[in-house]
SEVO-114564 format. One line per 3 residues: number of its first residue (from 1); their letters; for each residue x, y, z of C-alpha. Coordinates in Angstrom, 2 decimals. Layout:
N
NUM	A	X:Y:Z; ...
REM end
This chain:
519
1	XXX	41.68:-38.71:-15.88; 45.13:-38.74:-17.35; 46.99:-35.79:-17.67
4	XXX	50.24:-34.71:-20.14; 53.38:-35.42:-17.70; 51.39:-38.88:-16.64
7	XXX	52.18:-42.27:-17.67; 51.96:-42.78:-20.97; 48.62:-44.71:-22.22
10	XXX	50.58:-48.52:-22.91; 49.11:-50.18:-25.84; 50.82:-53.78:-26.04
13	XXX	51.43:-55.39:-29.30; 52.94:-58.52:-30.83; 55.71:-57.19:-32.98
16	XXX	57.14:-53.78:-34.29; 57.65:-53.57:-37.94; 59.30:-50.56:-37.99
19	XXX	57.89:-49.80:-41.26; 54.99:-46.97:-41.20; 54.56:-45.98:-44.95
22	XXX	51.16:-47.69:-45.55; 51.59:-47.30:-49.51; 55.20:-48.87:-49.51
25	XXX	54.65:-51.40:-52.28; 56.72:-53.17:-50.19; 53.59:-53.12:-47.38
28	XXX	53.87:-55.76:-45.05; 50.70:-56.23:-41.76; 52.70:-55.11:-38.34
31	XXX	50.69:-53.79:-35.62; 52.77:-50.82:-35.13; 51.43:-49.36:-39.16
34	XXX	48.27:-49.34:-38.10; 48.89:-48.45:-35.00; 50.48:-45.15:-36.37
37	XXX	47.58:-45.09:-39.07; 45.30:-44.66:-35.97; 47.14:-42.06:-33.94
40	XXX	49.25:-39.85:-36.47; 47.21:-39.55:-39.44; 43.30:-39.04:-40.13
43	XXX	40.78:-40.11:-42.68; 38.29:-37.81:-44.75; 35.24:-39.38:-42.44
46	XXX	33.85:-42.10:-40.61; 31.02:-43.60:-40.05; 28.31:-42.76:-37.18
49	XXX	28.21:-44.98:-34.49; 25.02:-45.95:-32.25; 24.73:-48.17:-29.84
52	XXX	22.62:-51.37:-30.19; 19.95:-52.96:-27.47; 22.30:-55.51:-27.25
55	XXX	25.08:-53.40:-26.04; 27.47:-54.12:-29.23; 28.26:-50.75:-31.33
58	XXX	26.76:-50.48:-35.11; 28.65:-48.38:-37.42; 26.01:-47.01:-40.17
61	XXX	27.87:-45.94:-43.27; 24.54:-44.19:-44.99; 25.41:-41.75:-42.40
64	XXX	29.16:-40.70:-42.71; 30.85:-37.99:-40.83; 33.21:-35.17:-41.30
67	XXX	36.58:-35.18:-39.95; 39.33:-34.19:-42.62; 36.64:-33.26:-44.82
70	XXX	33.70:-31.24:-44.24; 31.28:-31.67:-47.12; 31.09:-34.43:-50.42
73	XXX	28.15:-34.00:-52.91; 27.65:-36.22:-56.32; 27.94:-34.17:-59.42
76	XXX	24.75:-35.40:-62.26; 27.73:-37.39:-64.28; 29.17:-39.15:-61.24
79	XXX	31.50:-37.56:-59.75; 32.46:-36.46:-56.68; 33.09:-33.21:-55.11
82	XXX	34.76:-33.41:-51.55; 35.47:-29.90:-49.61; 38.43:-29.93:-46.89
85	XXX	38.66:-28.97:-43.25; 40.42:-25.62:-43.45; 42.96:-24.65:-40.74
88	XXX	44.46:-28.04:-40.03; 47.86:-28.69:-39.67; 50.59:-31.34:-39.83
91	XXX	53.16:-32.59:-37.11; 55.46:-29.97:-39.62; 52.78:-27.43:-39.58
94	XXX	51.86:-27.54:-42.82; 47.79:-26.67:-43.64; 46.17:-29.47:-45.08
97	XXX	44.93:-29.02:-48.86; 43.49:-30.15:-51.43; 46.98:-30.92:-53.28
100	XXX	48.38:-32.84:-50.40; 45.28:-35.35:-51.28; 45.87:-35.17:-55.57
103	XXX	49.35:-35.90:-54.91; 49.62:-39.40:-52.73; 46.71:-40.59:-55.70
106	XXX	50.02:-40.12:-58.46; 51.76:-41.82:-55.49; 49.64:-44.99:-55.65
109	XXX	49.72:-44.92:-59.19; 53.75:-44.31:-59.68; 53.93:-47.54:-56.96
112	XXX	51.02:-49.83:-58.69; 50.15:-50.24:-54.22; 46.54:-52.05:-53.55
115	XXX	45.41:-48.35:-52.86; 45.84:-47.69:-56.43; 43.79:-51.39:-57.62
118	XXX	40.83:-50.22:-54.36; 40.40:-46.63:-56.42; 41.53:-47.27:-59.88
121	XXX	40.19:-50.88:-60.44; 37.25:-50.81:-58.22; 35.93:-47.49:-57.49
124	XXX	36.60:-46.07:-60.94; 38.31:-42.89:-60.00; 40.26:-41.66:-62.90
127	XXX	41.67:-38.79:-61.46; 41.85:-36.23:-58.82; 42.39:-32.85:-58.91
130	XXX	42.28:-30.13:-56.67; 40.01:-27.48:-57.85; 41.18:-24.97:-55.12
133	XXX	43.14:-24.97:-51.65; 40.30:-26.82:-49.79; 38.15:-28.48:-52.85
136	XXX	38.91:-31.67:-55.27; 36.82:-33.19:-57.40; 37.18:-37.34:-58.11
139	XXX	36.58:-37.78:-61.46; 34.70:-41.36:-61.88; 34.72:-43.66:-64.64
142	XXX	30.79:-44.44:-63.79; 28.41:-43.41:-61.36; 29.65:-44.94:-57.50
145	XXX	26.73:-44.29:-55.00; 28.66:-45.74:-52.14; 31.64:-43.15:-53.23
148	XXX	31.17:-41.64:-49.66; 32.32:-44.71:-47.64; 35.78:-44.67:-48.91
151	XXX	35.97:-41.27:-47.20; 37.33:-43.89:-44.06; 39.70:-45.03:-46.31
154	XXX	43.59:-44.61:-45.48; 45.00:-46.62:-48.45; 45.69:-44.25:-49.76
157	XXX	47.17:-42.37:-46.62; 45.89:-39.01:-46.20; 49.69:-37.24:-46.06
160	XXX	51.41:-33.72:-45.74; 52.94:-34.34:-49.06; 54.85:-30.94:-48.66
163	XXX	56.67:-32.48:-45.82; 57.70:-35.84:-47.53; 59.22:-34.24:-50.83
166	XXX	60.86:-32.19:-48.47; 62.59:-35.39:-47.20; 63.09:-36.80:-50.71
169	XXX	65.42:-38.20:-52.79; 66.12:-38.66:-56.54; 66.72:-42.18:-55.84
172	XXX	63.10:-42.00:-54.08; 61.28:-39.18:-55.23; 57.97:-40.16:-53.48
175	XXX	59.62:-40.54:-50.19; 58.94:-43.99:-49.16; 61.69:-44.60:-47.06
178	XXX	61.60:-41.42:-45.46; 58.20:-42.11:-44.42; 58.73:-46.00:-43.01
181	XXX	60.72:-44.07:-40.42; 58.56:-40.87:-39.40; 54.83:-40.21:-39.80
184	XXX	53.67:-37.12:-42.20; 49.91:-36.66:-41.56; 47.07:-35.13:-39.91
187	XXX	46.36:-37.09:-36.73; 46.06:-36.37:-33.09; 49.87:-37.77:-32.23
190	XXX	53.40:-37.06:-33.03; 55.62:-39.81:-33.36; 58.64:-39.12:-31.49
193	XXX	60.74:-42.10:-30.87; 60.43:-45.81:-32.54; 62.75:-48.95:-31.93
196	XXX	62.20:-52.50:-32.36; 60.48:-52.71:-28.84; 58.66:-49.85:-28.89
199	XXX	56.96:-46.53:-30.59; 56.01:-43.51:-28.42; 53.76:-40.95:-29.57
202	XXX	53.34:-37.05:-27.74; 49.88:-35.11:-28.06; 49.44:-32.59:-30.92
205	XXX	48.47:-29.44:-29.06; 46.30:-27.50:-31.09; 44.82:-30.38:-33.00
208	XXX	41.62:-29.63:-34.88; 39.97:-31.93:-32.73; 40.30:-31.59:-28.71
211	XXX	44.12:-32.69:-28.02; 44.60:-35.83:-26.58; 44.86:-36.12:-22.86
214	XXX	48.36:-38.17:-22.39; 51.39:-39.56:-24.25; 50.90:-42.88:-25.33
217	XXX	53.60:-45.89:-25.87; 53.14:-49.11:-28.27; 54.84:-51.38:-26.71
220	XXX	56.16:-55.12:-28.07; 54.77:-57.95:-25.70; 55.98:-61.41:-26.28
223	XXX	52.53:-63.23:-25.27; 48.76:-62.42:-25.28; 48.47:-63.69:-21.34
226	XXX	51.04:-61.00:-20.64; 49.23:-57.72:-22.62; 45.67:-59.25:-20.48
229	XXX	47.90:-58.80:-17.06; 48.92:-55.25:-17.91; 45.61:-54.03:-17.92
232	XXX	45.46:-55.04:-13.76; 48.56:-52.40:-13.19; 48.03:-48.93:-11.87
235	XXX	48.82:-47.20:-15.33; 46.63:-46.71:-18.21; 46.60:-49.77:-20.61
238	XXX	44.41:-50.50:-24.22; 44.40:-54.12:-25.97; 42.60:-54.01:-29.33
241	XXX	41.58:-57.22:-31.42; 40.63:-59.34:-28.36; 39.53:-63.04:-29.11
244	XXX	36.07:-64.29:-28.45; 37.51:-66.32:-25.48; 39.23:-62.90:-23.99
247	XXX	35.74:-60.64:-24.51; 33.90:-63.05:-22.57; 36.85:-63.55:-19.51
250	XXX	36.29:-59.16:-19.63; 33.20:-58.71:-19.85; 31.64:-59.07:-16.41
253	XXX	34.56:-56.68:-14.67; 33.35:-53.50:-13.66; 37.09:-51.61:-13.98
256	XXX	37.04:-52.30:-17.57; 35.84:-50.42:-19.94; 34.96:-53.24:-22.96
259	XXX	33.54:-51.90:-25.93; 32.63:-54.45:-29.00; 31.80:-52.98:-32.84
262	XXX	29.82:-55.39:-35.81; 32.61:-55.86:-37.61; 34.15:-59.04:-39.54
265	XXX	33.33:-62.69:-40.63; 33.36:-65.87:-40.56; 33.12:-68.41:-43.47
268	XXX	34.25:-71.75:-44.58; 36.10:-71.00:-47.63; 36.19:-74.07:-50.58
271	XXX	38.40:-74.88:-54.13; 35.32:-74.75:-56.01; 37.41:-75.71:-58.84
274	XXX	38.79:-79.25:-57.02; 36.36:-82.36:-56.91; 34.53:-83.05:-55.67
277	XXX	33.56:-79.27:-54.18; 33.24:-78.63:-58.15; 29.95:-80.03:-57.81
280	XXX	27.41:-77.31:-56.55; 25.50:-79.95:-55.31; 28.25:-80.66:-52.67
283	XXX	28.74:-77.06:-51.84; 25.23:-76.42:-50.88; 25.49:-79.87:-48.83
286	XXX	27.94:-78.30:-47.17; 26.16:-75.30:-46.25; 23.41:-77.10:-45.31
289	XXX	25.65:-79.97:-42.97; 27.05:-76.17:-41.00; 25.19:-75.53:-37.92
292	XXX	25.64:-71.93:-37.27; 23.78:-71.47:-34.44; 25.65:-74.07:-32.31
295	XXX	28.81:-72.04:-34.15; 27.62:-68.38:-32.53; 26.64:-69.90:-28.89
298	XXX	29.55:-72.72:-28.65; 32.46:-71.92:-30.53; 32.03:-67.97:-30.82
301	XXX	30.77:-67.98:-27.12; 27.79:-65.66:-28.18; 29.65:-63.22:-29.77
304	XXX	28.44:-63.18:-32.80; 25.26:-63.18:-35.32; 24.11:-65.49:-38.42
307	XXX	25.40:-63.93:-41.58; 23.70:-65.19:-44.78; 25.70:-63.06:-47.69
310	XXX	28.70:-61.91:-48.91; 27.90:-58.35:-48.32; 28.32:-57.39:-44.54
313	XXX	25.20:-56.17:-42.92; 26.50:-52.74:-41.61; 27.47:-52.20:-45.43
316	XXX	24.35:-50.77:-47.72; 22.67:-52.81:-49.92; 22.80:-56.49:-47.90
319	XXX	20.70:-58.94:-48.50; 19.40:-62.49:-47.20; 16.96:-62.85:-50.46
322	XXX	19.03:-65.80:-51.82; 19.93:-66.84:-48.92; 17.73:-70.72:-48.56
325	XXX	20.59:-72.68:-46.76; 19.95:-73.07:-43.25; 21.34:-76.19:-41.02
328	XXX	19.36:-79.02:-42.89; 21.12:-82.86:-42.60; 18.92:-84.51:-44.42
331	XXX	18.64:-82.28:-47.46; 23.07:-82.61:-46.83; 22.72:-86.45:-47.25
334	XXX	20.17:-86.53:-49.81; 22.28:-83.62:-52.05; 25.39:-85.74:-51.42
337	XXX	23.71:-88.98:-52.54; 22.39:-87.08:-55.97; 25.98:-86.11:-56.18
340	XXX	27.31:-90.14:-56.19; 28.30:-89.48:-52.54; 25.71:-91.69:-50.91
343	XXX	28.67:-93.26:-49.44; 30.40:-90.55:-47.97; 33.53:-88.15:-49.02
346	XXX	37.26:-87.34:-47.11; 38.44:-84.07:-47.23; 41.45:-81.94:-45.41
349	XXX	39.83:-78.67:-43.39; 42.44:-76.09:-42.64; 41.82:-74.10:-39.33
352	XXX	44.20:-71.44:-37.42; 45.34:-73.09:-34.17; 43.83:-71.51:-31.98
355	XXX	41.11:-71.81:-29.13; 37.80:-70.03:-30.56; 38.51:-71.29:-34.44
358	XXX	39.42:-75.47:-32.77; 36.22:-75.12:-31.78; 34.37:-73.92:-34.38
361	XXX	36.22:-76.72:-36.25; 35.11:-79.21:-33.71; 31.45:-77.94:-34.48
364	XXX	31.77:-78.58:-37.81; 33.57:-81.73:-37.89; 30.72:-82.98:-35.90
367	XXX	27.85:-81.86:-37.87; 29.25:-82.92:-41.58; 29.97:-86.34:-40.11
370	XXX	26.45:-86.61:-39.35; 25.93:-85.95:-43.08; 28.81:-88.65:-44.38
373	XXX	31.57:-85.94:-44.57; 34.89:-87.09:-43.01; 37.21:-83.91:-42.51
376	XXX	40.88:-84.39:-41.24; 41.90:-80.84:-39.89; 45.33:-79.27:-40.56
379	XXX	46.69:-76.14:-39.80; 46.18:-73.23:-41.92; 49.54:-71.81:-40.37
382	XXX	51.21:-74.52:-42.53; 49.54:-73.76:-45.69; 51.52:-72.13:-48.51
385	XXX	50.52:-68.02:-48.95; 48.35:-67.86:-51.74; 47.06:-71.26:-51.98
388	XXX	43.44:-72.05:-51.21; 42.93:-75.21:-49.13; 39.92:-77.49:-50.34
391	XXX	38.53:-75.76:-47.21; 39.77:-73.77:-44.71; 37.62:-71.27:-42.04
394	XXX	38.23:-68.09:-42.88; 37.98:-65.70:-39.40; 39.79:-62.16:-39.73
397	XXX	38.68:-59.80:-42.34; 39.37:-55.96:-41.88; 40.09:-54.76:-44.97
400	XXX	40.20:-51.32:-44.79; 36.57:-49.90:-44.85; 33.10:-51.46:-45.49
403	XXX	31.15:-50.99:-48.71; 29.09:-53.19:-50.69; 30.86:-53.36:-54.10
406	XXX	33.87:-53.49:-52.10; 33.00:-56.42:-49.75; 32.35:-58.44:-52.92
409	XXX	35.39:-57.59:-54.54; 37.49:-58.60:-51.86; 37.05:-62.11:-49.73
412	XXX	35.32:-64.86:-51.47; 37.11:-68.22:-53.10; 35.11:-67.34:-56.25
415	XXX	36.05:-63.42:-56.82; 39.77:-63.05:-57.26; 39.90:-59.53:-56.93
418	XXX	43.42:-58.82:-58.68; 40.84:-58.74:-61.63; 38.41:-57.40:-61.15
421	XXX	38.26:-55.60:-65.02; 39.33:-56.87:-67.96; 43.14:-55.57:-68.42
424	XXX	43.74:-55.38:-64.99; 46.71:-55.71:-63.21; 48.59:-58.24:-63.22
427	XXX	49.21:-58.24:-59.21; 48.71:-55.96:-56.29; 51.88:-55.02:-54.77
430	XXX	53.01:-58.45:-52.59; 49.24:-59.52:-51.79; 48.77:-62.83:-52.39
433	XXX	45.21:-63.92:-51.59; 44.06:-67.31:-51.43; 41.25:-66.90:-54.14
436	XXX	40.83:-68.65:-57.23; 39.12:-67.06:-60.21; 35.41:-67.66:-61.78
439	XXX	34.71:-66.14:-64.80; 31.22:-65.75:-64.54; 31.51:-64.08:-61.43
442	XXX	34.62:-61.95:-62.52; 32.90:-60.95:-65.92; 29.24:-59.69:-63.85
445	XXX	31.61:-57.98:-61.94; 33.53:-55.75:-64.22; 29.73:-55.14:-65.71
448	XXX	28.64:-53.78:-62.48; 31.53:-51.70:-62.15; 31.05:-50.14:-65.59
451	XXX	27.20:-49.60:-65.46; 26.57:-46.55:-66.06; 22.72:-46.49:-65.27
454	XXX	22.18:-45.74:-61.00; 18.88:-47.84:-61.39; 20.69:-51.11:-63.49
457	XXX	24.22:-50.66:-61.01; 21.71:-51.53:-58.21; 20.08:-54.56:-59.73
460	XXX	23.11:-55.37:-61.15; 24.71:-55.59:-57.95; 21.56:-57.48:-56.03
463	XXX	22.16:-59.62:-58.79; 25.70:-60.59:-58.44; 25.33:-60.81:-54.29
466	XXX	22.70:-63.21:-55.37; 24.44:-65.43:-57.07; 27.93:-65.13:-54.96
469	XXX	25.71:-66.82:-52.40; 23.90:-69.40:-54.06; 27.33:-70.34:-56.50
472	XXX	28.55:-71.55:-52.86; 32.27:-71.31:-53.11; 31.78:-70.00:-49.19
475	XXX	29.56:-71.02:-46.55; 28.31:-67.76:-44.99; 28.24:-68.43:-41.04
478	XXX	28.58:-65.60:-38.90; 29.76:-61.92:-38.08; 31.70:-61.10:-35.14
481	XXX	32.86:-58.40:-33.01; 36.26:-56.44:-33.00; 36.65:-55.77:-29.11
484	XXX	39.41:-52.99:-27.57; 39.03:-52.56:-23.80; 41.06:-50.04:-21.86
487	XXX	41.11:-50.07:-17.52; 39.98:-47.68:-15.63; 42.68:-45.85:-16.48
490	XXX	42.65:-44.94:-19.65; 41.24:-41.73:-20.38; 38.06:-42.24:-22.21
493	XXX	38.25:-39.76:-24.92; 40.42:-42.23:-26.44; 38.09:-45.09:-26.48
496	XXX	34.82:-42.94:-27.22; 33.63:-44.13:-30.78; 34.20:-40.53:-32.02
499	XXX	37.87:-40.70:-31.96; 40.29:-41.47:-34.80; 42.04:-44.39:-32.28
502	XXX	38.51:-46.10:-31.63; 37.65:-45.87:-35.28; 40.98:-47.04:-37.29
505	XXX	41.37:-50.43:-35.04; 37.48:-51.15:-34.88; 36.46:-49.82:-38.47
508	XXX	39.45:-50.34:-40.69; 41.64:-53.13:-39.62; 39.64:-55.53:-37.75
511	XXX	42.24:-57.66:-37.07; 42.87:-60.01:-33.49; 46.54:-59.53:-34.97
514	XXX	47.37:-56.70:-33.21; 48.36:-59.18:-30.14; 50.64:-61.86:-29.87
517	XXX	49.04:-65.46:-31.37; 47.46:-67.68:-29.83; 49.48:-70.75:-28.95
REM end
């Protein structure tokens, strides 16, 4: 096992932002943020982990556990008390508190981040206050029962807010631009040197949790075939977000340790509001023409698992009740033909060049031919941000934490979640999402956020996941994997699924990003 005074643990990445402040409104995705997110700071809790018969790790999130906090109960009007961790410190060796938490929530809110929209908009929290050192209470708008899932959440960043108005400015009074360049938070790591190429990060001795057992180095690669041959040299080395097509190469080696989490999905996104996908009746062709089987074993290579929602299945509350789509061409062709398409339709089908999502594409193409649907594919790297393609296959979704009101809030065509209430804002820091807007589903949405009856929030909720997946504006296909492997190496504290590493890159940001692309 790796010792301190080793090599440093090499964790290769695509590109170094050089911009760590996760609630700059300014946010932009670089490996090296979450990267930090994972190894300097903490969340409240995380999810426990078991592993399944088919050797692929299941987060449950009924069954959340302490790290930064130790305790959460639900108050009879719907709020939340959550109790800290007492005795933990920063990298400035500050003790964490209750007012380091109230304080980054007026952050969000001075900046208008997506933090602020998640809580605000979505959860309903109204405000936070810390009741004593180690206690705050989250007052809700309405009952949440889900509340404790967001306990994973770092968005906002759980900070040592003592330390970044000690580095503040009048200029910037919250300290943003202090914190792009040095981390503030409870986590395992120190951040002690950063540079375009590279970020290196010493253990925190003394950590609340047993200290890490070596230094470790993010390191910018220029290609995804170079990160896989660093894991063959005689010095510890972790990739995170591996393809489908890399997993599988892994897999059979026996000096790798490969470990793959249910996380993610995979969908065909569609402009419900273009014809002729404006007809229902060709949306649910669709679905129907989309062999998702042949998707999982050919074009996922296995890994993968029908999906039949828009609620993930590790979240609470999923459901496959509405679900009455599966790979039919003849129903396709007959629901075409009631739709004046007996003759066939063209469309464009946007896909991200690359080997596992060509071949989905290929799958597809095939099948919907086979029901009189033409597609001509183009690549999604070409399409304009923020505007959705007639259809386009939708692969990478980590967004943060799982949780059923959440997951329908945040990646269908039909829910545009920059409004999710009436009022709301009128955009989320620079996120541009490729989502159009559907009243009906917007307006059931802002009701189920506002119920304030437990009992009516549920069947309001099985209600709208009903009709999110019979409305058809995505075709549900599969979930996937989020795969980090480390060789033999690597010590494996840092890969165990109790760790605050393991759980920020295979929880929260699910991404195969973290590498170079794919040519």
């Amino acid at each position: 096992m790796a010792k301190q005074g080793d090599a440093p643990i090499l964790v290769p990445v695509g590109a170094i932002g050089q911009k760590l402040d996760n609630d700059d409104p300014d946010y932009v995705f670089a490996p090296d943020l979450y990267m930090s997110l994972a190894l300097a700071y903490d969340s409240l809790a995380a999810p426990q982990v078991s592993l399944g018969s088919d050797g692929i790790l299941q987060p449950s999130y009924e069954t959340m556990q302490p790290r930064l906090a130790v305790g959460w109960e639900e108050q009879p009007n719907g709020d939340w008390i959550v109790r800290l961790r007492p005795g933990v410190s920063s990298h400035a060796c500050n003790e964490l508190s209750a007012e380091n938490i109230a304080w980054v929530y007026d952050k969000i809110d001075a900046q208008g981040v997506m933090a602020a929209w998640r809580w605000r908009q979505v959860v309903g929290v109204e405000r936070v206050e810390a009741i004593d050192h180690h206690t705050l209470r989250y007052y809700l708008r309405n009952p949440y029962p889900t509340f404790p899932n967001w306990l994973l959440s770092v968005s906002p960043n759980m900070v040592d807010s003592t330390a970044i108005r000690a580095n503040s400015t009048a200029e910037d009074p919250w300290g943003i631009a202090w914190l792009n360049k040095h981390v503030a938070g409870f986590g395992a790591y120190g951040l002690t040197e950063m540079d375009a190429e590279h970020l290196s990060f010493e253990p925190r001795i003394g950590h609340w949790t047993s200290p890490p057992d070596a230094p470790l180095e993010v390191r910018k690669v220029a290609t995804r075939s170079e990160a896989l041959g660093l894991l063959d040299e005689a010095r510890p080395v972790v990739l995170a977000g591996l393809t489908p097509d890399e997993t599988v190469r892994l897999l059979p080696r026996d000096d790798l340790t490969l470990m793959r989490t249910w996380a993610g999905h995979i969908s065909v996104e569609i402009d419900f509001t273009l014809a002729p996908f404006d007809d229902i009746r060709v949306r649910h062709a669709l679905a129907f023409a989309t062999p998702t089987a042949e998707i999982i074993a050919d074009g996922l290579l296995g890994q993968g698992r029908a999906w039949r929602s828009p609620v993930k299945s590790i979240s609470q509350w999923y459901s496959e009740d509405a679900w009455h789509y599966d790979f039919d061409i003849a129903r396709a062709r007959a629901l075409l033909k009631e739709a004046g398409h007996g003759n066939g339709l063209r469309s464009d089908f946007y896909v991200a060049s690359r080997p596992d999502s060509l071949r989905m594409a290929e799958i597809i193409v095939a099948a919907w031919r086979q029901a009189g649907i033409e597609l001509v594919l183009r690549d999604l790297a070409e399409a304009p941000p923020g505007w959705l393609p007639p259809l386009f296959l939708r692969t990478e979704c980590g967004h943060n934490l799982s949780e059923p009101i959440y997951d329908i809030a945040h990646d269908y065509a039909a829910m545009n979640p920059i409004f999710p209430l009436p009022g709301g804002p009128p955009h989320v820091g620079n996120w541009a999402p490729r989502w159009k807007k559907n009243d009906a589903a917007t307006e059931s949405f802002g009701a189920l956020l506002c119920e304030c009856d437990r009992n009516e929030k549920r069947r309001r909720f099985s209600e709208l996941q009903n009709w999110l997946t019979d409305f058809g504006s995505s075709v549900f296909i599969a979930e996937g994997h989020q795969s980090i492997v480390g060789n033999r190496h690597v010590p494996k504290k840092l890969l165990s699924p109790q760790d605050r590493f393991f759980q920020a890159l295979n929880h929260q940001n699910c991404t195969t990003g973290y590498l170079p692309s794919t040519p």
